[in-house]
Backbone as JSON Lines, residues from 0, in Angstrom:
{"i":0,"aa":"X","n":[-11.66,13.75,2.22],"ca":[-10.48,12.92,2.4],"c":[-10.61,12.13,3.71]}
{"i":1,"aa":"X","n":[-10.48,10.7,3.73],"ca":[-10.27,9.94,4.6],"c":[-8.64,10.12,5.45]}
{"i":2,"aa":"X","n":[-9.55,10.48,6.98],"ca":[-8.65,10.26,8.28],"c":[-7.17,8.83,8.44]}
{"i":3,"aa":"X","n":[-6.47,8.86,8.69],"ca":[-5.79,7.97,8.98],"c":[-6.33,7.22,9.68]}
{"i":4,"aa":"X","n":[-6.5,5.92,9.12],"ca":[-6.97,4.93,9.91],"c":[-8.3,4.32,9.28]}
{"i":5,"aa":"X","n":[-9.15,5.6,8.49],"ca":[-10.35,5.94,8.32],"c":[-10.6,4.42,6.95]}
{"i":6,"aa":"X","n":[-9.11,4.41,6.27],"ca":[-9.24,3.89,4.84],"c":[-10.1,2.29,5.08]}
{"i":7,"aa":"X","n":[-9.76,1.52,6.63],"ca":[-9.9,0.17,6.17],"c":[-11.68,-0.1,6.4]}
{"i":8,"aa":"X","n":[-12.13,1.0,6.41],"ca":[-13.93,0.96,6.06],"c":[-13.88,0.28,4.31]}
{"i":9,"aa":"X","n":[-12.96,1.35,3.79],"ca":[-13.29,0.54,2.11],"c":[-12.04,-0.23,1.95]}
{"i":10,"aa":"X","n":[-11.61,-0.84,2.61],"ca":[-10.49,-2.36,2.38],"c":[-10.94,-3.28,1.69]}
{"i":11,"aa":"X","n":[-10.4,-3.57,0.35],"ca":[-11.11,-4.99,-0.26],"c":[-10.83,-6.16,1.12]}
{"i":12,"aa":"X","n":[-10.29,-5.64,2.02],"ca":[-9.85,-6.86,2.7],"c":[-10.33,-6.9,4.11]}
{"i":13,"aa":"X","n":[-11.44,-5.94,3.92],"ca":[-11.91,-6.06,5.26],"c":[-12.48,-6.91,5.63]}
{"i":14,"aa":"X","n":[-13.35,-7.84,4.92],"ca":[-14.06,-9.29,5.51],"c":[-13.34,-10.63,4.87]}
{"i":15,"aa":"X","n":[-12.09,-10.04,4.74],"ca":[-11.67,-11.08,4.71],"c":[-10.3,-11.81,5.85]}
{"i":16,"aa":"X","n":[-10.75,-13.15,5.99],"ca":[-9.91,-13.69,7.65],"c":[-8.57,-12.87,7.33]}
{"i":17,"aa":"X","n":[-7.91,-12.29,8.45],"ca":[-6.69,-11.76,8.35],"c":[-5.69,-13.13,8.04]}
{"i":18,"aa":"X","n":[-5.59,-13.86,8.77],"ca":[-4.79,-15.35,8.22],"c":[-4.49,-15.4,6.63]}
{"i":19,"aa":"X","n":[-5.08,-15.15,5.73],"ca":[-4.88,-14.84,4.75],"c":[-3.87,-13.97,4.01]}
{"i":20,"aa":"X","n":[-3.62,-12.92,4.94],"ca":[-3.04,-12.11,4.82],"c":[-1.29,-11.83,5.37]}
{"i":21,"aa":"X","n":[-1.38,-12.76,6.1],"ca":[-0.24,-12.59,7.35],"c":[0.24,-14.15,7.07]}
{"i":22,"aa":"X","n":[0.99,-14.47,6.18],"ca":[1.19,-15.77,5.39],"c":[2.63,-15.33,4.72]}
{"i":23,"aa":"X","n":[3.17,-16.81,4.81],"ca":[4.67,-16.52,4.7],"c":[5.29,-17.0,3.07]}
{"i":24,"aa":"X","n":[6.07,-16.8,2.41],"ca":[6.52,-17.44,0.98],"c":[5.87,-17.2,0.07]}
{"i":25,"aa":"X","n":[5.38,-18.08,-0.84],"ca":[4.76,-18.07,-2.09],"c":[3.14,-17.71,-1.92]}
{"i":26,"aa":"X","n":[2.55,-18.03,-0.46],"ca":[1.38,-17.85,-0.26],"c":[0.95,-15.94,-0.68]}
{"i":27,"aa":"X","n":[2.16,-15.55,-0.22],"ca":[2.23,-14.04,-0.24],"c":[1.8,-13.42,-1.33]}
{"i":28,"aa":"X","n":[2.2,-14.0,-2.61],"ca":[1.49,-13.76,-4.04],"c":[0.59,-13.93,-4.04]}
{"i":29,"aa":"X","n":[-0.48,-15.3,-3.65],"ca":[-1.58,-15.6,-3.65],"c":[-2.55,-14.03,-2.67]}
{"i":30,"aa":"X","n":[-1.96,-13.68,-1.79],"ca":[-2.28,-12.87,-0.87],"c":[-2.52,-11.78,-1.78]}
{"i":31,"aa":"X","n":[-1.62,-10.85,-2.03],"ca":[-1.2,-9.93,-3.03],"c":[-2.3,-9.44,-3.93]}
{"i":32,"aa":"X","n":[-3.24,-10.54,-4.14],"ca":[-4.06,-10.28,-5.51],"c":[-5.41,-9.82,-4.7]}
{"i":33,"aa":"X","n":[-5.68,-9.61,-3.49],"ca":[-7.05,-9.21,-2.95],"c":[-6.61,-7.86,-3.0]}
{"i":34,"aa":"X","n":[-5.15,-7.36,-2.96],"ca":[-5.0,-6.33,-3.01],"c":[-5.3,-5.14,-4.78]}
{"i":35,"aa":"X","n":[-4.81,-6.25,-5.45],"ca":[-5.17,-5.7,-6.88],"c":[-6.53,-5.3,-6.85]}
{"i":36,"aa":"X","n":[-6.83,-3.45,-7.46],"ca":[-7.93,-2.99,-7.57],"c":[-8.63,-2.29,-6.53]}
{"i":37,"aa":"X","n":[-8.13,-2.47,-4.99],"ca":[-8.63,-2.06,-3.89],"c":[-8.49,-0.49,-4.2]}
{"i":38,"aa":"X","n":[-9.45,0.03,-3.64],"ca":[-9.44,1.85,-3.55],"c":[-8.5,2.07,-2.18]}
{"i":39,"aa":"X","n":[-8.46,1.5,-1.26],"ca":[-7.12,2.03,-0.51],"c":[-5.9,1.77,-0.44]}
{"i":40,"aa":"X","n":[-5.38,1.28,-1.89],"ca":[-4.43,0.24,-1.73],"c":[-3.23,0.92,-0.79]}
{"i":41,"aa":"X","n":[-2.99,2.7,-1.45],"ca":[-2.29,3.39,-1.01],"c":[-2.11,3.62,0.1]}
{"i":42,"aa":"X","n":[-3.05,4.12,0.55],"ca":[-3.32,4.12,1.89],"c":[-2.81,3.17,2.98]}
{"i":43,"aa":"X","n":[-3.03,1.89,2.54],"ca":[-2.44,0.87,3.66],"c":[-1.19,0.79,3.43]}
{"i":44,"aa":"X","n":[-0.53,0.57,2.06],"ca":[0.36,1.16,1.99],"c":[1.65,1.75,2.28]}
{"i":45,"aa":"X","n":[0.68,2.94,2.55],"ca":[1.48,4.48,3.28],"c":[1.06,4.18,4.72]}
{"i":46,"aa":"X","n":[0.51,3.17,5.6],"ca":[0.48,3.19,7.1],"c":[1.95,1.49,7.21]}
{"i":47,"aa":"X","n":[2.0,0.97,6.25],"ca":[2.69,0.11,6.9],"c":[4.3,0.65,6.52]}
{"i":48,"aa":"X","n":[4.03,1.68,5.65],"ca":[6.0,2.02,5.07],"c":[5.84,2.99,6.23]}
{"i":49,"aa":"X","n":[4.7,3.78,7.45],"ca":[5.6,4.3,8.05],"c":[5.04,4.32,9.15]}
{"i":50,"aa":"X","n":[5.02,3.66,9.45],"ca":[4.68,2.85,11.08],"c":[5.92,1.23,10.61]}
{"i":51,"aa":"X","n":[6.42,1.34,9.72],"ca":[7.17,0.07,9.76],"c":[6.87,-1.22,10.04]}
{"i":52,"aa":"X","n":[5.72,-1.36,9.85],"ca":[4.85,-2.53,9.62],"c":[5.76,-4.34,9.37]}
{"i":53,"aa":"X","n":[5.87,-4.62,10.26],"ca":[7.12,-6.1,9.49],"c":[6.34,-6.74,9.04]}
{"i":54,"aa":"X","n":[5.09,-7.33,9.4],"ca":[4.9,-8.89,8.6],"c":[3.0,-8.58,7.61]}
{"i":55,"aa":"X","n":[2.95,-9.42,7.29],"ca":[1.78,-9.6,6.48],"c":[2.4,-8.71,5.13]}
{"i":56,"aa":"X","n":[0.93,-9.06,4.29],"ca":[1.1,-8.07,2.74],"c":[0.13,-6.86,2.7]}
{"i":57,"aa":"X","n":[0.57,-6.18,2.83],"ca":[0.17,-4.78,2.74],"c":[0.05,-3.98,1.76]}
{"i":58,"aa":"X","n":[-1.15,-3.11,1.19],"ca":[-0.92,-2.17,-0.41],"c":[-0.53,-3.44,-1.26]}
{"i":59,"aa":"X","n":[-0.52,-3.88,-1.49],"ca":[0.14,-5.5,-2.12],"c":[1.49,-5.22,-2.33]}
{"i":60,"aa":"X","n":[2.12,-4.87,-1.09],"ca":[3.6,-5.26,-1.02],"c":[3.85,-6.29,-0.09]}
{"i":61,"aa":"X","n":[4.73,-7.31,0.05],"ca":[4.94,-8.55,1.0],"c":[5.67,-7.42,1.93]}
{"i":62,"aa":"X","n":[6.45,-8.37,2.68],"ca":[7.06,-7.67,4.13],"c":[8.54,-7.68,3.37]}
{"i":63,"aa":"X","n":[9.09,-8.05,2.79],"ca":[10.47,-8.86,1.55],"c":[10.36,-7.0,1.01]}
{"i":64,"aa":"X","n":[9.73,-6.81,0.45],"ca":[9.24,-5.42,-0.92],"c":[9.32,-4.64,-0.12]}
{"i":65,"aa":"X","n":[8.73,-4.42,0.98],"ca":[8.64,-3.2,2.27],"c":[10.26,-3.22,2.64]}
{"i":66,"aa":"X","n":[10.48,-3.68,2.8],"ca":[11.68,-3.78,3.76],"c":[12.7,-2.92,2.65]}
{"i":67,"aa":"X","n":[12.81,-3.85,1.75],"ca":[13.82,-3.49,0.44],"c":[13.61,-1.84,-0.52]}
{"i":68,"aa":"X","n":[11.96,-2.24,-0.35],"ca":[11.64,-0.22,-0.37],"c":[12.49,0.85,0.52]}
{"i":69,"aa":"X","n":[11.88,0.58,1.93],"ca":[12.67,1.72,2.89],"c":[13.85,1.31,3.21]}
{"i":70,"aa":"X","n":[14.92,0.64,2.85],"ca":[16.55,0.85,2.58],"c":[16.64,1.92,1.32]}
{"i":71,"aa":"X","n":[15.97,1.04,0.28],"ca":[16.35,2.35,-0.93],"c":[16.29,3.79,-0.76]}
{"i":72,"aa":"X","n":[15.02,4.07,-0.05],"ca":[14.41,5.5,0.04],"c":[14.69,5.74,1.79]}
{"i":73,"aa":"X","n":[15.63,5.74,2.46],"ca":[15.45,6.15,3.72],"c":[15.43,7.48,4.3]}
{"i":74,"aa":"X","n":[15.31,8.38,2.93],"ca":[15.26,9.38,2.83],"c":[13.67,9.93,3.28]}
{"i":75,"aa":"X","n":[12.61,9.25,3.09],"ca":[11.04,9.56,3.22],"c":[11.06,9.5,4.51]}
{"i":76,"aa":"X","n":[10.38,10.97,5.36],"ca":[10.26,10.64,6.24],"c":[8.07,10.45,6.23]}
{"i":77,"aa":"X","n":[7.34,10.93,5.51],"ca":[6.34,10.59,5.12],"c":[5.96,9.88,4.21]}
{"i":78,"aa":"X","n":[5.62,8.43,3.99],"ca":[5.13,8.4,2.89],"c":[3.23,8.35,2.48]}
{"i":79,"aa":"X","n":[2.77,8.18,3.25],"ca":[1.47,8.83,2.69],"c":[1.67,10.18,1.7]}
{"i":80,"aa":"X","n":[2.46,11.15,2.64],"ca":[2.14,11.92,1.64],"c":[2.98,11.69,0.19]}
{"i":81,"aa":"X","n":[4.05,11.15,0.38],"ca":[4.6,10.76,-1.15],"c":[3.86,10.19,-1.64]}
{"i":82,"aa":"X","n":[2.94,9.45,-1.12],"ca":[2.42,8.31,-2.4],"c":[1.29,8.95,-2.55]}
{"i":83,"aa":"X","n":[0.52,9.61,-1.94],"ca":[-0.48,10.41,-2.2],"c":[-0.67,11.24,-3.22]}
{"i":84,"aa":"X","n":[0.98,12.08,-2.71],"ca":[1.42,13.01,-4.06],"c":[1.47,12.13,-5.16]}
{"i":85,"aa":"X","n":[2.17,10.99,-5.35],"ca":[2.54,10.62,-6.85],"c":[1.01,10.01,-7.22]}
{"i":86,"aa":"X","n":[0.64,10.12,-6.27],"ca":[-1.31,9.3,-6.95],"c":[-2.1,10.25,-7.69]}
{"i":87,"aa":"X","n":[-1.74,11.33,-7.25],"ca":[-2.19,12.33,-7.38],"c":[-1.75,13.3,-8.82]}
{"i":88,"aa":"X","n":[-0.43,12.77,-9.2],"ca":[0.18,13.22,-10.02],"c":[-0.33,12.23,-11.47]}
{"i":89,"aa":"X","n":[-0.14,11.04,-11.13],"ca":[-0.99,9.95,-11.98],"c":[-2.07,10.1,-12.82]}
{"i":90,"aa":"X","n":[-3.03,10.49,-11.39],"ca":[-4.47,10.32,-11.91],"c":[-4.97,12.2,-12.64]}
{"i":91,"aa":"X","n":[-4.16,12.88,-12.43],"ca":[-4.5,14.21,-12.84],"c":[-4.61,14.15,-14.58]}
{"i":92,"aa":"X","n":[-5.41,14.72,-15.42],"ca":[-5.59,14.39,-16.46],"c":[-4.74,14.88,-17.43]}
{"i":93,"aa":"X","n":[-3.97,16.41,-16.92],"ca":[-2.83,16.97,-18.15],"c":[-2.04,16.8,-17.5]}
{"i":94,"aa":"X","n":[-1.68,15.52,-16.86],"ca":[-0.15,15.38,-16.44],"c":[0.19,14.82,-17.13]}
{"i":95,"aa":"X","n":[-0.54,13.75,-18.38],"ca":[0.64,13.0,-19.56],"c":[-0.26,13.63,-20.81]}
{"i":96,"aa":"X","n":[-0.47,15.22,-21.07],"ca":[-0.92,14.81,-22.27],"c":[0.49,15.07,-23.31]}
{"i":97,"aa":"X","n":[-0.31,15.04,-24.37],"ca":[0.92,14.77,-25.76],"c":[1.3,15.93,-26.2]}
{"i":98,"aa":"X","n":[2.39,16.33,-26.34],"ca":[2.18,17.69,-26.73],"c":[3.01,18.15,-28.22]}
C-alpha cells in the first residue's frame, strides 16, 4: 500500500503542465477527463476532501463538487479511509454476487 503522498508517482497527471489542471468553468470538464481511468484517482481524491483542497480538479472532482460533497457529508472526518473502504467494497468479487 502506497504512503500518503506516495500516490502521485502513478498520477495520470504527473507530466502533465499543472495549468491544465487548475482552470476555471467549462475548462474544468475538459480537465476532468485526464482523470478518467487514473489508478490513483482515489487517492487524490481522498488528499484534497481532507486537507480541503479549494481550487484545481482533483480525483476528477472540480473545486464546485468538492465543496458541495463536504457540506453534504460533514460528518467524515477521514476520507481516504471512506473511499478506500467503499473501493474496496466495489472491487471485492462476492460483494455483488447473485444470489
Amino acid at each position: 500500500m502506497l504512503e500518503q503522498g506516495d500516490w502521485r508517482v502513478n498520477a495520470a497527471c504527473r507530466d502533465k503542465n499543472p495549468d491544465q489542471l487548475f482552470v476555471r468553468g467549462a475548462e474544468q470538464r475538459k480537465a476532468r477527463t485526464i482523470c478518467f481511468g487514473c489508478p490513483v484517482r482515489t487517492e487524490c481524491l481522498a488528499e484534497a476532501l481532507d486537507k480541503k483542497i479549494e481550487f484545481g480538479v482533483w480525483g476528477g472532482m472540480t473545486e464546485r463538487e468538492r465543496r458541495a460533497l463536504l457540506r453534504r457529508r460533514p460528518d467524515v472526518g477521514n476520507w481516504r479511509e471512506l473511499l478506500e473502504a467503499a473501493r474496496e467494497d466495489y472491487t471485492r468479487p462476492d460483494a455483488y454476487q447473485l444470489g
